[in-house]
VOBA-1610 file (N, C-alpha, C; in pm, whole numbers, padded with zeros to 5 digits, always signed):
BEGIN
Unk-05109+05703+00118Unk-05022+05772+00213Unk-04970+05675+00319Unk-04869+05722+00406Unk-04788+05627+00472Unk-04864+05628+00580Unk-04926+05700+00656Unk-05045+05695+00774Unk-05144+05583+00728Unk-05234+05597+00615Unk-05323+05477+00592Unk-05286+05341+00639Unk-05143+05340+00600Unk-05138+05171+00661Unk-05168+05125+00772Unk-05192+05246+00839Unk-05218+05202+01010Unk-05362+05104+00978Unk-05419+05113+00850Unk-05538+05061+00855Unk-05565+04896+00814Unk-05436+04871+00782Unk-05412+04729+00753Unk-05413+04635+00874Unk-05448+04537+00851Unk-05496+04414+00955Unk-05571+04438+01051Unk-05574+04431+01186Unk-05598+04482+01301Unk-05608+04583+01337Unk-05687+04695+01367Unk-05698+04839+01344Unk-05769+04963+01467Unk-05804+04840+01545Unk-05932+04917+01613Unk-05799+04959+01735Unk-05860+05105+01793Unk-05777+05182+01849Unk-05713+05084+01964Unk-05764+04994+02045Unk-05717+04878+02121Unk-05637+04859+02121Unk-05604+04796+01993Unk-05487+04687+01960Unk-05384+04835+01886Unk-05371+04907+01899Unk-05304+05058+01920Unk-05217+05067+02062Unk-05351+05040+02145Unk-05324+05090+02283Unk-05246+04987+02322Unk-05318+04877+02360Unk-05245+04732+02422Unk-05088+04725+02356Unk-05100+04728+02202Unk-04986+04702+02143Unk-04903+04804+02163Unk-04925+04916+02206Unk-04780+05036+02233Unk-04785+05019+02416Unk-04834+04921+02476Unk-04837+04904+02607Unk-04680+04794+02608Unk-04743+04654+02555Unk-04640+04595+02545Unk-04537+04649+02479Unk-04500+04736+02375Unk-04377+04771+02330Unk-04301+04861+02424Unk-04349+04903+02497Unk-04270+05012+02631Unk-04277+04937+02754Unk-04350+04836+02742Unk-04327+04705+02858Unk-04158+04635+02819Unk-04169+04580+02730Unk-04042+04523+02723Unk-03940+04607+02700Unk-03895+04734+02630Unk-03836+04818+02645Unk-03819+04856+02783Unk-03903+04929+02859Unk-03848+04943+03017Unk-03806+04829+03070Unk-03905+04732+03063Unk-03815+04612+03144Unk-03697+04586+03115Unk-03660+04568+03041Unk-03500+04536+03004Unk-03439+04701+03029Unk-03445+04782+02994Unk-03364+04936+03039Unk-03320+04918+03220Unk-03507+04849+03253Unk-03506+04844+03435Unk-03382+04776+03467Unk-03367+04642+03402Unk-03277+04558+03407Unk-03096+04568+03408Unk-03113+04667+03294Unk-02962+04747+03265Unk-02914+04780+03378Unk-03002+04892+03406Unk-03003+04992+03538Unk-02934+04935+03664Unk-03071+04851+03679Unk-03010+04731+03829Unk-02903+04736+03831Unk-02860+04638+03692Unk-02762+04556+03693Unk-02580+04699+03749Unk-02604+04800+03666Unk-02532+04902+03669Unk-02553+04955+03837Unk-02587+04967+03868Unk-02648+05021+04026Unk-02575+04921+04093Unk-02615+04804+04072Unk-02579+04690+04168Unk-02416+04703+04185Unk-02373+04664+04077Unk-02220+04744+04083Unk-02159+04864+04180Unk-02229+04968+04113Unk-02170+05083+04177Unk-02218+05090+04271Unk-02307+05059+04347Unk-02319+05009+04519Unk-02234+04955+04592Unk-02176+04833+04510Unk-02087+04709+04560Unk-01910+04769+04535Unk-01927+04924+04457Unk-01787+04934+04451Unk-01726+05018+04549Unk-01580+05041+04546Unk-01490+05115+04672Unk-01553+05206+04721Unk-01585+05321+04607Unk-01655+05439+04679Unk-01803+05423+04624Unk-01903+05341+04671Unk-02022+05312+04620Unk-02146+05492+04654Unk-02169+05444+04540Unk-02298+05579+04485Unk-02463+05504+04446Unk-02542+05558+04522Unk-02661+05538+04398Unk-02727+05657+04308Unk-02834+05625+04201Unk-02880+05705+04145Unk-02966+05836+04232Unk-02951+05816+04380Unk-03009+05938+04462Unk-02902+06011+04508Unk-02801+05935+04497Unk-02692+06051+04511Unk-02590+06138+04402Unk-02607+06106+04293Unk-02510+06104+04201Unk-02589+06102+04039Unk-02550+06176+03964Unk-02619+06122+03769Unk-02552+06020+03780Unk-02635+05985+03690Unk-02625+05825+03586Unk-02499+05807+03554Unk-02417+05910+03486Unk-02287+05940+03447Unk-02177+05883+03600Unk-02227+05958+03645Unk-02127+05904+03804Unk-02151+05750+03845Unk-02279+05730+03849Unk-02288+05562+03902Unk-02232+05492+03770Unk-02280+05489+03635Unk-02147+05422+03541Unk-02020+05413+03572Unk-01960+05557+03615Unk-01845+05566+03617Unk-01738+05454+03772Unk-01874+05466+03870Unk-01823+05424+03947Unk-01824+05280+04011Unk-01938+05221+03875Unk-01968+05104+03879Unk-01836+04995+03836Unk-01727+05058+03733Unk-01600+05032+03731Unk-01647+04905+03625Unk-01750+04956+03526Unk-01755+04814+03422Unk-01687+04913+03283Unk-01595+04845+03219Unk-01551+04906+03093Unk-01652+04999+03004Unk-01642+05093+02955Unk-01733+05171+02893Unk-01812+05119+02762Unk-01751+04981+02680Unk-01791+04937+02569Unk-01891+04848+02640Unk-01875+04796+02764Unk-01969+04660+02801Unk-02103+04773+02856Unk-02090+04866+02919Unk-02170+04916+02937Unk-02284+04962+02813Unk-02207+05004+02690Unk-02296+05059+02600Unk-02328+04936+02530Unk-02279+04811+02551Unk-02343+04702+02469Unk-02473+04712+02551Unk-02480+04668+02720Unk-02604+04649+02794Unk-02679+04734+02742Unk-02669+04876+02766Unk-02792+05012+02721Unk-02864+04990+02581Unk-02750+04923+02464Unk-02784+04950+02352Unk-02866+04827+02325Unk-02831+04691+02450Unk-02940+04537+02426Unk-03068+04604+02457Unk-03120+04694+02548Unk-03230+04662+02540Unk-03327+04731+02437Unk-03240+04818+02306Unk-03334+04836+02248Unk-03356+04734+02117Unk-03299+04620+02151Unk-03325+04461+02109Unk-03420+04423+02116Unk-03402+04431+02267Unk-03583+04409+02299Unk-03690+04458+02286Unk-03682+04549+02273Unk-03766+04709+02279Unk-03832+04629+02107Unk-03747+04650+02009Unk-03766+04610+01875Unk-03821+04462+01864Unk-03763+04350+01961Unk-03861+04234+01954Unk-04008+04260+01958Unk-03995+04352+02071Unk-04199+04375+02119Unk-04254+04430+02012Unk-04185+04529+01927Unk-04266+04597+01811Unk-04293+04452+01650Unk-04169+04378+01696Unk-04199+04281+01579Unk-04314+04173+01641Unk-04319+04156+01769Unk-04436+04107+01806Unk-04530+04132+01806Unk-04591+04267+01813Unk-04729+04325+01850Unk-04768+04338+01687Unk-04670+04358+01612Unk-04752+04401+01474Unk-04786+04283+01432Unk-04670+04189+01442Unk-04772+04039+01379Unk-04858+04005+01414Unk-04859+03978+01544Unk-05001+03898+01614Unk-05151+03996+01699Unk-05094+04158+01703Unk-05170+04161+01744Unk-05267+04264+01643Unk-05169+04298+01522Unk-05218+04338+01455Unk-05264+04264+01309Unk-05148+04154+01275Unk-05212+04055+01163Unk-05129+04155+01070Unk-04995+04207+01083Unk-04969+04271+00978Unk-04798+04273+00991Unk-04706+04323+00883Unk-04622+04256+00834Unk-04488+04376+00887Unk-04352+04373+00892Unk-04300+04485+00961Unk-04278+04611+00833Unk-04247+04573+00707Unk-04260+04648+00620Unk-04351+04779+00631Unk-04511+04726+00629Unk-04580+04862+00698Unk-04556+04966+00749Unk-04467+04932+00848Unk-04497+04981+00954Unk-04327+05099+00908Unk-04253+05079+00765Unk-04158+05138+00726Unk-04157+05166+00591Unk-04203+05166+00498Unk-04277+05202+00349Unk-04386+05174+00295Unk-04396+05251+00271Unk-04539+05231+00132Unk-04509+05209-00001Unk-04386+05225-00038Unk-04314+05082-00155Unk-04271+04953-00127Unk-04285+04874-00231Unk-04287+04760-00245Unk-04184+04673-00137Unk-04071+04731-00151Unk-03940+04694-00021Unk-03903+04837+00029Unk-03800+04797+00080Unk-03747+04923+00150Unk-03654+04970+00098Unk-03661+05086+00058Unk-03558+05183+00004Unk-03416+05247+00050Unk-03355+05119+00006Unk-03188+05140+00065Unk-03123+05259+00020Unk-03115+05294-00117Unk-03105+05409-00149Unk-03108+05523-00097Unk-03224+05551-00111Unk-03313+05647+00024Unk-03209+05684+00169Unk-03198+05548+00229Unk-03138+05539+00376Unk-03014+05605+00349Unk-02888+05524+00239Unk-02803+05591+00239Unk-02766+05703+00163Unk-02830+05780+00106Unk-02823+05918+00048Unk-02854+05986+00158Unk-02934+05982+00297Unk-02992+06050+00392Unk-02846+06030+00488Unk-02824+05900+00519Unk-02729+05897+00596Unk-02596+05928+00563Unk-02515+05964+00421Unk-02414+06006+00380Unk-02402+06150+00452Unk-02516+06246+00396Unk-02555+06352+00399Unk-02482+06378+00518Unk-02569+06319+00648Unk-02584+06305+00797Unk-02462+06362+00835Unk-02366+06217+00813Unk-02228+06118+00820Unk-02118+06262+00775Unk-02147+06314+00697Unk-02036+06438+00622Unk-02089+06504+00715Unk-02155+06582+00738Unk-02190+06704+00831Unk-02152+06662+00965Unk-02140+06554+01010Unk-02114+06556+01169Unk-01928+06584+01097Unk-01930+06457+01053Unk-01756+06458+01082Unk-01708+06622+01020Unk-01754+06716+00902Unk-01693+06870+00891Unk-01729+06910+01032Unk-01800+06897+01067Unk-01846+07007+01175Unk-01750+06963+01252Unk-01738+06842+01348Unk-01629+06854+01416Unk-01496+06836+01421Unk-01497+06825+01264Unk-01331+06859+01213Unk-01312+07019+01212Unk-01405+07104+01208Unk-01388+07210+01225Unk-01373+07305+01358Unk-01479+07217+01442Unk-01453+07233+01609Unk-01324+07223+01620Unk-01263+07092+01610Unk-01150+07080+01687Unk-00973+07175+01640Unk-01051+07184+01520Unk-00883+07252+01467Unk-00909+07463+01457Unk-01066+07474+01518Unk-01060+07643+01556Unk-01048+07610+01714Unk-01088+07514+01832Unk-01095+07514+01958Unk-01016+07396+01984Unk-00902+07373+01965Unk-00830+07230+01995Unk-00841+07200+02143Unk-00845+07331+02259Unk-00849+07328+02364Unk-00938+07289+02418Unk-01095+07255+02359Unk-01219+07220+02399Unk-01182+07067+02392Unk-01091+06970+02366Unk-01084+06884+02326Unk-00938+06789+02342Unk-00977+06640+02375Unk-00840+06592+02423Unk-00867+06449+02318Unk-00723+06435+02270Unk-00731+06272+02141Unk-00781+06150+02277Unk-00885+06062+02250Unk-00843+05986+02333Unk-00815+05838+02267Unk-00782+05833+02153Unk-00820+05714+02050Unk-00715+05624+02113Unk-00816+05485+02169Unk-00694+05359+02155Unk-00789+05242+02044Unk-00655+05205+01967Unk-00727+05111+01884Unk-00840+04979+01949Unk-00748+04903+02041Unk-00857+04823+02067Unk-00967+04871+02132Unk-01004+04895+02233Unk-01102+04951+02300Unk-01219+05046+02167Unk-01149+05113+02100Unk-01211+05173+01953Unk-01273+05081+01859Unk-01160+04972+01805Unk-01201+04875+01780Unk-01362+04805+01792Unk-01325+04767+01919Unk-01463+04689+01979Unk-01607+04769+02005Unk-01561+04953+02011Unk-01634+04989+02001Unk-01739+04987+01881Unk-01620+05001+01768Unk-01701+05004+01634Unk-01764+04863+01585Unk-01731+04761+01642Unk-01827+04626+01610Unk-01961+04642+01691Unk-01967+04679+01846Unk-02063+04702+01886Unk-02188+04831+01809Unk-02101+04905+01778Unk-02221+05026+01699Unk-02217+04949+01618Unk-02176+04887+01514Unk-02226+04880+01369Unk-02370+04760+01409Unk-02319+04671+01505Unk-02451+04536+01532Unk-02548+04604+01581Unk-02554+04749+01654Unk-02638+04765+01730Unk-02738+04929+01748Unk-02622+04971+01701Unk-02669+05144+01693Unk-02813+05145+01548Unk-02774+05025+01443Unk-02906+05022+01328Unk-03034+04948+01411Unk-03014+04879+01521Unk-03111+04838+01564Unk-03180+04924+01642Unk-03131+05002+01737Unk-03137+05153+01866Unk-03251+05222+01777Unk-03189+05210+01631Unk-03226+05372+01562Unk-03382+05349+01459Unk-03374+05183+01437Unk-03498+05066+01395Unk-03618+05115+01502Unk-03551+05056+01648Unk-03649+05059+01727Unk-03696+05210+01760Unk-03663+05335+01748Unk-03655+05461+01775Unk-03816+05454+01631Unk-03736+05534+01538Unk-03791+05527+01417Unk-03946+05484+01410Unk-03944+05310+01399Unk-04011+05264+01389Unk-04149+05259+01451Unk-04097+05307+01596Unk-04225+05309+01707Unk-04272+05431+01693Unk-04202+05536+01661Unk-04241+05695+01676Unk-04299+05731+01531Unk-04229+05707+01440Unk-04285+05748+01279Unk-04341+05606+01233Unk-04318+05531+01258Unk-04430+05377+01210Unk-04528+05388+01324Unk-04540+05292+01404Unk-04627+05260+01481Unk-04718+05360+01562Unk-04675+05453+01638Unk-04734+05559+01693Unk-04820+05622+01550Unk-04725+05693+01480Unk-04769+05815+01381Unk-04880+05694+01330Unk-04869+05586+01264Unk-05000+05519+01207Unk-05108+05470+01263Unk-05106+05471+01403Unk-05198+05439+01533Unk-05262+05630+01556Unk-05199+05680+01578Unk-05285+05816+01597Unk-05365+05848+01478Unk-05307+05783+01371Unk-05368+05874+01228Unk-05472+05761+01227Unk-05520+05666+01301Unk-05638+05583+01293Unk-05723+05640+01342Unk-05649+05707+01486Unk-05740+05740+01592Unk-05826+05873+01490Unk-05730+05975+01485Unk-05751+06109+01452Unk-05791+06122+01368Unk-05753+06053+01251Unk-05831+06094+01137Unk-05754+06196+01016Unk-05634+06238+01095Unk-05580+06364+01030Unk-05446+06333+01011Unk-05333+06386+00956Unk-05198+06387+00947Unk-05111+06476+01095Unk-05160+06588+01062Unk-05090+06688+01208Unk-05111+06632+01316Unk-05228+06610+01399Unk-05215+06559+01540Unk-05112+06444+01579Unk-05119+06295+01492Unk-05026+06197+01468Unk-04855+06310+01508Unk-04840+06394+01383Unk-04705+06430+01382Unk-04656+06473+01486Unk-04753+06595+01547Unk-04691+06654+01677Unk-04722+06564+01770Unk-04804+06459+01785Unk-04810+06386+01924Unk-04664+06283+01942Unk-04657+06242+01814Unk-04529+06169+01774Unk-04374+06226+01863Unk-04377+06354+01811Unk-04279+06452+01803Unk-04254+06472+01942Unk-04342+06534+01966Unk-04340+06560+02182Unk-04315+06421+02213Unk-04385+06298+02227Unk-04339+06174+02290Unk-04179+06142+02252Unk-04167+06197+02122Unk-04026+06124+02116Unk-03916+06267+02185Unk-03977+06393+02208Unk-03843+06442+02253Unk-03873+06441+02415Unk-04024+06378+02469Unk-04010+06389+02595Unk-03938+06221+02664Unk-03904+06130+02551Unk-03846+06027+02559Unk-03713+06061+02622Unk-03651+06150+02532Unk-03530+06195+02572Unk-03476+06255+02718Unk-03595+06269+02754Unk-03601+06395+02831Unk-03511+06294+02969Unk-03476+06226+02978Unk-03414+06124+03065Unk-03227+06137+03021Unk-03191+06129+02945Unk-03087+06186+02927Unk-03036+06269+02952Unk-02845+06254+02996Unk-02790+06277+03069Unk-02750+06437+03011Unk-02771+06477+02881Unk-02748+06610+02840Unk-02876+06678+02866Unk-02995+06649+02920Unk-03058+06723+02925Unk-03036+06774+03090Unk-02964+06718+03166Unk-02964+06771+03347Unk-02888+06825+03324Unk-02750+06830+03221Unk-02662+06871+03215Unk-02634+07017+03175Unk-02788+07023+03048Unk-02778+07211+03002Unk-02853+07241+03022Unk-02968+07153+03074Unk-03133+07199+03078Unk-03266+07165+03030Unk-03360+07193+03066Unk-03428+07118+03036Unk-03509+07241+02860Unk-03427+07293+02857Unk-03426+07395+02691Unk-03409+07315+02599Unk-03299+07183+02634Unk-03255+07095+02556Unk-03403+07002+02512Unk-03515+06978+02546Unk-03623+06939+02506Unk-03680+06967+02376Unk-03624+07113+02365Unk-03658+07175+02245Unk-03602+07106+02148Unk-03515+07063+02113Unk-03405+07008+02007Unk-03481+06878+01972Unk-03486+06812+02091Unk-03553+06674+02049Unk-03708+06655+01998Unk-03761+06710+02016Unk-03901+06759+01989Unk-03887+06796+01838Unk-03787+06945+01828Unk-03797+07012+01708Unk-03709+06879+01607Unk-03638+06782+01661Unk-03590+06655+01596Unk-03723+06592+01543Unk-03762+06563+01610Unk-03904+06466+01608Unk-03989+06544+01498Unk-03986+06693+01482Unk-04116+06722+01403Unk-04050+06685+01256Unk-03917+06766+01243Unk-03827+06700+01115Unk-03831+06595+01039Unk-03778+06543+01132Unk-03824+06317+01101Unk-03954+06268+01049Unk-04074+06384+01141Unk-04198+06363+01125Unk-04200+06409+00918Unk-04202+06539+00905Unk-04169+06565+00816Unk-04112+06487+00712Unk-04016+06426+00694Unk-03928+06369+00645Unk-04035+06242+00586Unk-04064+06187+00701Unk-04170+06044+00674Unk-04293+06057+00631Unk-04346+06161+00656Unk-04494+06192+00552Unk-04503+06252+00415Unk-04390+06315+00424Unk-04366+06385+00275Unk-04315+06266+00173Unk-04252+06211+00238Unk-04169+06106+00120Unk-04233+05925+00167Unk-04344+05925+00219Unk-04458+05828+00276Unk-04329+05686+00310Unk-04242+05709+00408Unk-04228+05567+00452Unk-04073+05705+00539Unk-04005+05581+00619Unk-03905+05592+00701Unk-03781+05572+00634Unk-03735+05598+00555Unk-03645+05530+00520Unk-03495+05692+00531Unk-03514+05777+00500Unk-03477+05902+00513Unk-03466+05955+00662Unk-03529+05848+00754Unk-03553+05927+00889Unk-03476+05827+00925Unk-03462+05695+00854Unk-03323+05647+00939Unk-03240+05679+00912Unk-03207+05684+00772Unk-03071+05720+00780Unk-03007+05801+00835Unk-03059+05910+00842Unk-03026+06051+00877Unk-03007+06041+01033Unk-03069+05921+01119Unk-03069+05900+01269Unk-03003+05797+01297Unk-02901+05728+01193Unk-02834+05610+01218Unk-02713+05683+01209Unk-02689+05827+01110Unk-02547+05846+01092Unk-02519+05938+01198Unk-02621+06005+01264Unk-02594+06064+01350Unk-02532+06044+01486Unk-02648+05898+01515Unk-02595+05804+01713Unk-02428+05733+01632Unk-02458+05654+01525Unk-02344+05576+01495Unk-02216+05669+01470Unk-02156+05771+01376Unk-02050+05854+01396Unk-02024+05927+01519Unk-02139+06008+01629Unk-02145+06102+01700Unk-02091+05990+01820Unk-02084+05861+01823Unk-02062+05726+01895Unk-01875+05699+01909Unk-01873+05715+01789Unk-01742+05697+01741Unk-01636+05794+01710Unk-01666+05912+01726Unk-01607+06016+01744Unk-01616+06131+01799Unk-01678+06140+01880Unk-01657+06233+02010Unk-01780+06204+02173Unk-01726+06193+02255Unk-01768+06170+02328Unk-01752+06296+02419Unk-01825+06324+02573Unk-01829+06415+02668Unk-01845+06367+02785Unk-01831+06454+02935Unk-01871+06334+03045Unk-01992+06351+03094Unk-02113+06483+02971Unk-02241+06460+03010Unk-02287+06378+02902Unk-02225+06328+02817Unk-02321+06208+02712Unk-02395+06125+02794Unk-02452+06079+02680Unk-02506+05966+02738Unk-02492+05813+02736Unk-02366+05826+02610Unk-02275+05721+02606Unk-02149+05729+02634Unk-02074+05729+02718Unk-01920+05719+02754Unk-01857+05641+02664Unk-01807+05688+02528Unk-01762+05587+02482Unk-01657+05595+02447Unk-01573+05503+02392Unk-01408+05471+02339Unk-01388+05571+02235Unk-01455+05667+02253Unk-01458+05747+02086Unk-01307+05820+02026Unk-01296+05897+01978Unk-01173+05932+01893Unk-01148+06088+01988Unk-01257+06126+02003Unk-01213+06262+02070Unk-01316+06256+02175Unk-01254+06345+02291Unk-01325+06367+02416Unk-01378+06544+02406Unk-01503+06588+02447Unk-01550+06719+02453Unk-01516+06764+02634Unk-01426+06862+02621Unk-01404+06883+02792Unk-01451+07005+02855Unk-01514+07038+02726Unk-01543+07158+02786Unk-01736+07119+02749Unk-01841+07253+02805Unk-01931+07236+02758Unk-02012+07348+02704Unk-02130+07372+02628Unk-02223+07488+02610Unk-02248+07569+02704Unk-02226+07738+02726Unk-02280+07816+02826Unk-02451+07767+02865Unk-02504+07724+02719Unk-02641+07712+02760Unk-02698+07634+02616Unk-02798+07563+02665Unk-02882+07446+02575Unk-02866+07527+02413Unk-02895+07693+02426Unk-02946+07753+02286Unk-02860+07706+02185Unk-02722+07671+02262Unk-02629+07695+02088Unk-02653+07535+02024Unk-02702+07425+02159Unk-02717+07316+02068Unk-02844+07318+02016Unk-02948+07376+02010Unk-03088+07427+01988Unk-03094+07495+01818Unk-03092+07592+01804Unk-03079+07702+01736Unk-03006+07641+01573Unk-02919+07627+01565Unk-02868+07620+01456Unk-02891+07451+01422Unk-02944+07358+01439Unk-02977+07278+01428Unk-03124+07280+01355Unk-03226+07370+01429Unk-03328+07380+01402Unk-03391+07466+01330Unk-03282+07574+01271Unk-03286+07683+01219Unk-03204+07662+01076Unk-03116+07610+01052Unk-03038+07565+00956Unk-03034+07452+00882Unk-02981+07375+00950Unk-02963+07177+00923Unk-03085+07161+00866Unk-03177+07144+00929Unk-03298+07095+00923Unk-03351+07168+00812Unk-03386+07312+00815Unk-03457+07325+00668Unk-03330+07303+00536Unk-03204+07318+00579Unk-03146+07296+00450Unk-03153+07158+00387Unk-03157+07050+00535Unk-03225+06885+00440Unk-03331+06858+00364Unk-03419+06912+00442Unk-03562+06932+00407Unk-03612+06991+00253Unk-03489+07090+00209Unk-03459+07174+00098Unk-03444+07058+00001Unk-03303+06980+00069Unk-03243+06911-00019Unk-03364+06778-00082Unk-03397+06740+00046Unk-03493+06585+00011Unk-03610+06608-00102Unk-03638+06744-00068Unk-03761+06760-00146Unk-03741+06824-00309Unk-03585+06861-00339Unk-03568+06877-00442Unk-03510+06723-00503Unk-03471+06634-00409Unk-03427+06548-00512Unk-03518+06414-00566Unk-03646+06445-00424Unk-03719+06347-00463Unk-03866+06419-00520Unk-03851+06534-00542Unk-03993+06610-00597Unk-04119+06622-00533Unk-04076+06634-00378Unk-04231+06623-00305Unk-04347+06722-00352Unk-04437+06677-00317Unk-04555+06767-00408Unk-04644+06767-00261Unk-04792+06840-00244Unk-04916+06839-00193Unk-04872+06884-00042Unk-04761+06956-00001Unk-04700+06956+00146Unk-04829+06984+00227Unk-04934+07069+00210Unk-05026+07126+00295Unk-05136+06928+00307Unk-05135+06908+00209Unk-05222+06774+00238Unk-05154+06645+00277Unk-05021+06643+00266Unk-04910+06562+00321Unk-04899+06553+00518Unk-04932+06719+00555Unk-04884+06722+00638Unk-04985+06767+00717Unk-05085+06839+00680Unk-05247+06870+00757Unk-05340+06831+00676Unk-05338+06730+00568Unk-05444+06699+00556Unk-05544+06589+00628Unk-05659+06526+00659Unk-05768+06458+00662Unk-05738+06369+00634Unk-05740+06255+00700Unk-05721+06096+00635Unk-05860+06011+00656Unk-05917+05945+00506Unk-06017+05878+00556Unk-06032+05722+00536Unk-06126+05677+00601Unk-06093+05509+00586Unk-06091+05464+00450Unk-06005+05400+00480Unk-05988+05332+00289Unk-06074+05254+00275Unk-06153+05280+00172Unk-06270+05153+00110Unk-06233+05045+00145Unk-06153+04987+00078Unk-06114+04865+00111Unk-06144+04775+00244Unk-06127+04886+00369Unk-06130+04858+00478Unk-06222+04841+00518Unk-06339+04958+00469Unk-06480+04940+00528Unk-06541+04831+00438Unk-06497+04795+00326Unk-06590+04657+00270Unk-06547+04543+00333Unk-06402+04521+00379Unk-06390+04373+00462Unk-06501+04410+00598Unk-06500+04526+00698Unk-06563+04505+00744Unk-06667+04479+00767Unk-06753+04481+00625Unk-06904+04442+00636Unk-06874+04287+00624Unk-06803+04222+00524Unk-06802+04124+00497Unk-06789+04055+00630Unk-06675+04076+00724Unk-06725+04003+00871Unk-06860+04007+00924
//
């Protein structure tokens, strides 16, 4: 199973702890860094704001740095964020980054893009369908260059955002709890809450509420899903690369959380968090879930997903041998 690997190299709950210390060390530090740097600006500009007076959205806006340079900074530090995870697994665990993303031999490209096609079609119908029943919710804002440069920046950077996301929450975390615990479920939901209370900093969540928690959470258990049933990540990226990368590039709002050069602007917004809630988590999700598991034949769901995990032989005979 894809949890066991947590049991490869370095294992003892420690090097768990320490090692998800440094990976949210260098991740905040560099986010801290963004921030400053964005603050410092919009302090220093005509009508200067800080983050105690104003959202995040307003000090960007008034920091007066182009919207693509801005989402390059936000999107570097999950560069870094992903250096610390390629650091801590080598050295502090003695183990390889693969692990920490299949339990086959390489990584299953396939996989990624059958998940992310899927993704990729459903955003763009859906809001080809928004815009031509509510054209009024919505203004063109497409300029080529500025678009342009947007789309070189997502393509270098949105697979890395969605690496470092992924990787720490369904690799590293989920295979560090399932050391601790012993079990499949605790790992999933502890996973799941950390990654939608990650979110919980984002600019759509002040914006509809904090209901919007639900989504990311009920995201997180999905993904969770997704990666234990079919034992590696490869389905949970895709499906989370086509989502930031198109949803990047074609429609933007002024509660996102990326202001970007996108193709269409959202001007209007949700009466309330439920409608982005609800049919996401009620629909989408089990109809993928439908789909993945008919095309890849998942079997054992109750022991996939609550079963007992125990130390692999293997593990306990090197340890005598030390």
């Amino acid at each position: 199973m894809f949890i066991k690997q947590g049991f490869k190299g370095q294992h003892n709950w420690t090097n768990y702890l320490g090692g998800g210390l440094i990976i949210f060390f260098f991740f905040f530090m560099a986010q801290s860094l963004v921030g400053a740097f964005i603050q410092f600006k919009a302090m220093n500009a005509k009508n200067p704001i800080s983050l105690a007076e104003g959202t995040f959205t307003e000090v960007i806006n008034a920091s007066g740095l182009p919207s693509n340079l801005v989402i390059f900074f936000m999107l570097l530090s999950f560069v870094v964020g992903f250096g610390g995870i390629y650091i801590v697994i080598k050295y502090a665990h003695n183990r390889n980054l693969k692990s920490l993303i299949t339990t086959r031999k390489k990584m299953d490209w396939k996989r990624f893009f059958f998940s992310f096609g899927l993704m990729a079609v459903l955003i763009i119908i859906s809001t080809v369908f928004a815009y031509y029943n509510n054209p009024e919710d919505f203004e063109i804002q497409f300029q080529l260059l500025p678009f342009l440069i947007l789309l070189l920046i997502s393509l270098l950077l949105i697979p890395i955002q969605v690496a470092f996301e992924e990787i720490l929450f369904r690799g590293y975390l989920l295979q560090g709890f399932g050391v601790i615990f012993k079990n499949n479920w605790v790992p999933w939901i502890l996973t799941s809450v950390f990654f939608g209370l990650m979110h919980g900093s984002n600019p759509e969540v002040a914006e509809l509420g904090k209901t919007l928690l639900i989504y990311y959470i009920g995201t997180g258990l999905f993904l969770g899903i997704l990666t234990l049933m079919d034992d590696g990540i490869e389905l949970a990226l895709g499906f989370h690369t086509a989502n930031n990368l198109i949803q990047i590039l074609l429609i933007t709002s002024d509660y996102s959380i990326f202001q970007s050069a996108s193709i269409l602007k959202e001007i209007t917004k949700p009466d309330n968090a439920w409608q982005e809630i609800v049919f996401p988590l009620l629909v989408i999700y089990p109809l993928f879930i439908l789909i993945f598991s008919k095309v890849y034949q998942w079997k054992n769901w109750k022991e996939k997903l609550f079963g007992k995990i125990k130390t692999p032989l293997k593990t306990i005979e090197n340890h005598h041998e030390l």
